[in-house]
C-alpha positions in Angstrom: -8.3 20.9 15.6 -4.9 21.2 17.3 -3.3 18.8 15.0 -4.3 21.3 12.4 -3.2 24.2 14.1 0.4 22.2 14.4 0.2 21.5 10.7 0.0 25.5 9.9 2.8 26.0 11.7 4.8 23.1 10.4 4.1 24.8 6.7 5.2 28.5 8.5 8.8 26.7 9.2 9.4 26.1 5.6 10.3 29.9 5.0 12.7 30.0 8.0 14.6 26.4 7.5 18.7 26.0 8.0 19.8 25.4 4.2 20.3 21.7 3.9 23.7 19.9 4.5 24.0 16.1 3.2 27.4 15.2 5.4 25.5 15.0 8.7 27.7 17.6 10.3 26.3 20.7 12.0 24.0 22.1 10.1 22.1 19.2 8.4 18.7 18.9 9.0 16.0 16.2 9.0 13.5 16.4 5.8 9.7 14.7 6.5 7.4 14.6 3.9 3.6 14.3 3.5 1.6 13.8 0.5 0.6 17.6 0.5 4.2 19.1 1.7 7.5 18.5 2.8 8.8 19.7 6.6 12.5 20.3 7.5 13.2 21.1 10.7 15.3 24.3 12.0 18.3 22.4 13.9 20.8 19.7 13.1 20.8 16.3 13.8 20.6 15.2 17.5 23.0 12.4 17.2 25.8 14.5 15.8 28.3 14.0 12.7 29.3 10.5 11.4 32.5 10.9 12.6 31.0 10.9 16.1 30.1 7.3 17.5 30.3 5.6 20.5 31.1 1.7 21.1 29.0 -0.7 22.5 31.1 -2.9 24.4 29.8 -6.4 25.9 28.5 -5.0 29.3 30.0 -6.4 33.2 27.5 -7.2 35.8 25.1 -4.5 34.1 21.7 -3.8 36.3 18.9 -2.7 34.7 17.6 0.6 35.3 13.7 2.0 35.6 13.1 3.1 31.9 10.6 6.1 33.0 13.0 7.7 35.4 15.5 7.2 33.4 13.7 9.3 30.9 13.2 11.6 32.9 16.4 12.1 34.6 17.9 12.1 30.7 15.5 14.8 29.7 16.2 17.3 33.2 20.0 16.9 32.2 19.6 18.2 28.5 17.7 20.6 29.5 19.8 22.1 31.6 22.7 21.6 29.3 21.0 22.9 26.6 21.3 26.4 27.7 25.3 26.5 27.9 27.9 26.9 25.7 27.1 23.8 23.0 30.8 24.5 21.6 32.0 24.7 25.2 33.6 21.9 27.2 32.2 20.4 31.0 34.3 21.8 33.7 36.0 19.0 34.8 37.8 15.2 33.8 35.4 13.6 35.1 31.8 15.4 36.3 28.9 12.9 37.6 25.2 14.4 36.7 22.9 13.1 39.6 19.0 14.5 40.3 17.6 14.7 43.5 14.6 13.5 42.1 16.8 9.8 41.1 18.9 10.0 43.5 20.0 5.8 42.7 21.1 6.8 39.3 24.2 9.1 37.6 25.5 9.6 34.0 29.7 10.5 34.2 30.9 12.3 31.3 35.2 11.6 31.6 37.2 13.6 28.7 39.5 12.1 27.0 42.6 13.9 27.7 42.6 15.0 31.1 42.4 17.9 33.0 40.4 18.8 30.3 36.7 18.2 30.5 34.5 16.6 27.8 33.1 18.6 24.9 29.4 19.5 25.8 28.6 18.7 22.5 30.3 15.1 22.7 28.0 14.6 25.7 24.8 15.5 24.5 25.4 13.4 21.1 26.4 10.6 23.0 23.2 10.6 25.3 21.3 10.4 22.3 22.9 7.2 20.6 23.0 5.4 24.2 19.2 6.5 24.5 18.7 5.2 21.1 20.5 1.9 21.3 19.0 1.4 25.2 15.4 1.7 23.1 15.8 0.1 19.8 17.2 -3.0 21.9 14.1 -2.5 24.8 17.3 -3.0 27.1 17.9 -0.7 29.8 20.5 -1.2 31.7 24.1 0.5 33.8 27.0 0.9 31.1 30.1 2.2 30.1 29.9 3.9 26.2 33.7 4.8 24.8 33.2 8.1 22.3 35.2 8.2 19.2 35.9 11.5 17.4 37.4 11.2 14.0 38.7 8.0 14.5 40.6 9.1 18.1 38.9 8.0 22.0 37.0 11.3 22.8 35.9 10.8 26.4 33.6 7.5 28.1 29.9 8.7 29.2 28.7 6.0 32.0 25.8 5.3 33.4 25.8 3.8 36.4 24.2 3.1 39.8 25.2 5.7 42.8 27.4 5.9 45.4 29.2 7.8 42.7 32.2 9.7 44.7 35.1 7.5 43.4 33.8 9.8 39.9 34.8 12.8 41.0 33.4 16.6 41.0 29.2 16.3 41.6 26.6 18.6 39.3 23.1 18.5 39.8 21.0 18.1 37.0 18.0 19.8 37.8 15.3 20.0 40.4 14.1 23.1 40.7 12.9 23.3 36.6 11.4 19.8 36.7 9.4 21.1 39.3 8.3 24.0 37.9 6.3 22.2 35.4 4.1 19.8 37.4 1.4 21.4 37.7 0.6 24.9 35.3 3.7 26.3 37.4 6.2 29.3 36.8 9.7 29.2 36.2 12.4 31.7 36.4 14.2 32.4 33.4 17.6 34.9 32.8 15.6 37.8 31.8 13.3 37.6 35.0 10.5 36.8 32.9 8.0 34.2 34.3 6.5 31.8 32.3 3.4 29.5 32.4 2.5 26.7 31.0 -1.1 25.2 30.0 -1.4 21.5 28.0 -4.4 20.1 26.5 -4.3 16.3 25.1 -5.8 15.7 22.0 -5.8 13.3 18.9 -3.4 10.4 18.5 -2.1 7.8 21.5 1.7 7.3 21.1 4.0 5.4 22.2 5.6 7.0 25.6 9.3 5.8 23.8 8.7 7.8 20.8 7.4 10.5 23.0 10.2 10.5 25.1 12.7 9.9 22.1 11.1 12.9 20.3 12.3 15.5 23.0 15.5 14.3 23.6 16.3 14.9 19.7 14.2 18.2 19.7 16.3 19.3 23.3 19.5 18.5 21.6 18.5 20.6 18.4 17.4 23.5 20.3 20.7 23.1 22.3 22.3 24.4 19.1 20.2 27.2 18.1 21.5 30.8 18.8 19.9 32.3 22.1 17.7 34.6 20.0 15.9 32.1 17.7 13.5 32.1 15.2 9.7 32.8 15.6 9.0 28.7 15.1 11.2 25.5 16.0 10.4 22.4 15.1 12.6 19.5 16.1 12.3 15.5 16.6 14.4 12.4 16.2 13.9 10.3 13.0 12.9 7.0 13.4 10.4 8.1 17.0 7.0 9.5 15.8 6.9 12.1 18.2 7.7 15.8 16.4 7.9 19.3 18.5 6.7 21.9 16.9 6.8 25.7 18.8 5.8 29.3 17.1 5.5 32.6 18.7 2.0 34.1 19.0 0.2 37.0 17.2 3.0 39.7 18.1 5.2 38.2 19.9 8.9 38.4 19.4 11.1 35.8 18.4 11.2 33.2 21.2 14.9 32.6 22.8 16.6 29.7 23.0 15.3 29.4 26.7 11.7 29.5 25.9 12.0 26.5 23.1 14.1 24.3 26.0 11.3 25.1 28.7 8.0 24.1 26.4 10.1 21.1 25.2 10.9 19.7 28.1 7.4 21.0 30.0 5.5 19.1 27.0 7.1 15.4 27.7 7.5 16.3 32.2 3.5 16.7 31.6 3.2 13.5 29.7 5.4 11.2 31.9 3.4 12.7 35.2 -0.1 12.7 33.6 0.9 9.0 32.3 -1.3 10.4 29.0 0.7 9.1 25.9 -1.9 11.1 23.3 -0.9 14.4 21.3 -0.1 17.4 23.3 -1.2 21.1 22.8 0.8 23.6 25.2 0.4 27.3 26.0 3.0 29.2 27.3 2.4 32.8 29.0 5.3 35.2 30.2 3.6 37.2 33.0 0.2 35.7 32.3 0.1 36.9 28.4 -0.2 34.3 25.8 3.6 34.3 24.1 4.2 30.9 22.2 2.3 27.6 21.6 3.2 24.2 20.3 3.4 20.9 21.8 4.1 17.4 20.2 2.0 15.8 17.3 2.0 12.4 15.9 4.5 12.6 12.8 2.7 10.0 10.8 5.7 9.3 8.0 8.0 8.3 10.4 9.1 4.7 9.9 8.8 2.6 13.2 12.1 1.3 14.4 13.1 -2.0 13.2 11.2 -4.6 15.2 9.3 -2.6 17.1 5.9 -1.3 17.3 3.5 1.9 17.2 0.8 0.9 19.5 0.3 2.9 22.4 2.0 2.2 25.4 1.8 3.4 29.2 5.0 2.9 31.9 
């Protein structure tokens, strides 16, 4: 039943879709087809342009890291992140992202040319590839990643274990909006709206990875949508099975940028806490009236990574 409903408003995206791009730049978009109909999502690529990479060097005395709060503590960050300027830059050389909730654990983002800070885009597209490479090689562990823009250095992202000071200025990730969706909570957004949230698991078991995978792409892609959006989103990260799809309700008007980051990120918090790796349906109510729905589905023509697998999995 809720896949269904997810289905209906995959098809509903189709008339609202970015045109398509081929270069991978801003822009392009990820096509998934069925045998019945073809899906392209409403936001570019989450691991940016090809001209943006980072290097993989050999890593030194690397410790390994708990893979679920390091989910977690990946997915708080974007999510706060995703609400800035995407074309803007982080407000210093060299800023160190810590959350109360991990408090053993920070990512520093150093620009390249100091005093300037790193481009916000830079560190969100970097997150993803690390995330990516961490998964598709089941290794996680502390690390410093170079970034290359067009062929020059563009900043180092590290992840690495705290005390942290010799990195310089300290932002908190976020506490108070991982909190807010433990348990059918509200949280405070700009307008001084309050939204709810209400999940129901259904249908397919999937791995937590692809899960987790999933909203990291879909966070990143919502990252770059204008703060009034469109009445759906949907949003995932091709190879992981995982695929977000959101849509406004009867009525409603368009959802905001805001809205799309809270149910994403609400949708996998409620997963990791609930330790429940099926399909997710979620309700979200501004002042107690039903205003958007969506959740996560199982995406079934996504390839699997190479070497890896589709059964289920718990942390």
């Amino acid at each position: 039943m809720k896949a269904a409903l997810v289905l209906g408003i995959l098809l509903s995206c189709l008339a609202t879709a970015l045109p398509s791009s081929t270069d991978g730049r801003e822009g392009a978009r990820s096509v998934m087809s069925t045998p019945n109909a073809t899906f392209s999502s409403n936001a570019a690529t989450p691991i940016g342009p090809a001209d943006f990479y980072v290097v993989y060097p050999r890593p030194v005395r690397p410790r390994l890291l708990d893979r679920k709060e390091l989910f977690d503590f990946v997915a708080n960050l974007l999510a706060t992140e995703a609400l800035k300027d995407f074309s803007g830059l982080l407000l210093g050389p060299a800023i160190s992202f810590h959350d109360p909730n991990y408090p053993h654990v920070s990512i520093v983002a150093t620009g390249a040319v100091p005093p300037s800070g790193m481009p916000r885009a830079f560190l969100l597209w970097g997150i993803a590839r690390i995330m990516n490479s961490m998964v598709q090689n089941s290794r996680f562990i502390t690390g410093h990643y170079p970034l290359v823009w067009r062929g020059a250095p563009a900043g180092v992202l590290a992840i690495v274990l705290r005390p942290d000071s010799q990195y310089g200025d300290s932002v908190l990730a976020v506490s108070r909006r991982s909190a807010a969706y433990e348990q059918n909570d509200t949280v405070a957004v700009p307008d001084a709206s309050m939204l709810s949230f209400s999940y129901e698991f259904h249908g397919n078991l999937l791995p937590m990875e692809h899960i987790c995978m999933g909203t990291i792409g879909a966070l990143i892609q919502a990252a770059q949508l204008p703060e009034r959006t469109q009445l759906n989103f949907i949003g995932g990260f091709v190879p992981y099975r995982a695929l977000h799809s959101w849509t406004t309700v009867g009525d409603s008007p368009a959802m905001d940028k805001e809205m799309v980051v809270s149910g994403v990120h609400a949708a996998m918090r409620h997963s990791l806490l609930e330790n429940n790796s099926h399909e997710l349906h979620v309700w979200i109510r501004d002042y107690g009236l039903l205003f958007a729905e969506g959740g996560y589905i199982q995406y079934p023509h996504y390839a699997p990574s190479p070497g890896g697998t589709l059964s289920a999995s718990t942390w």
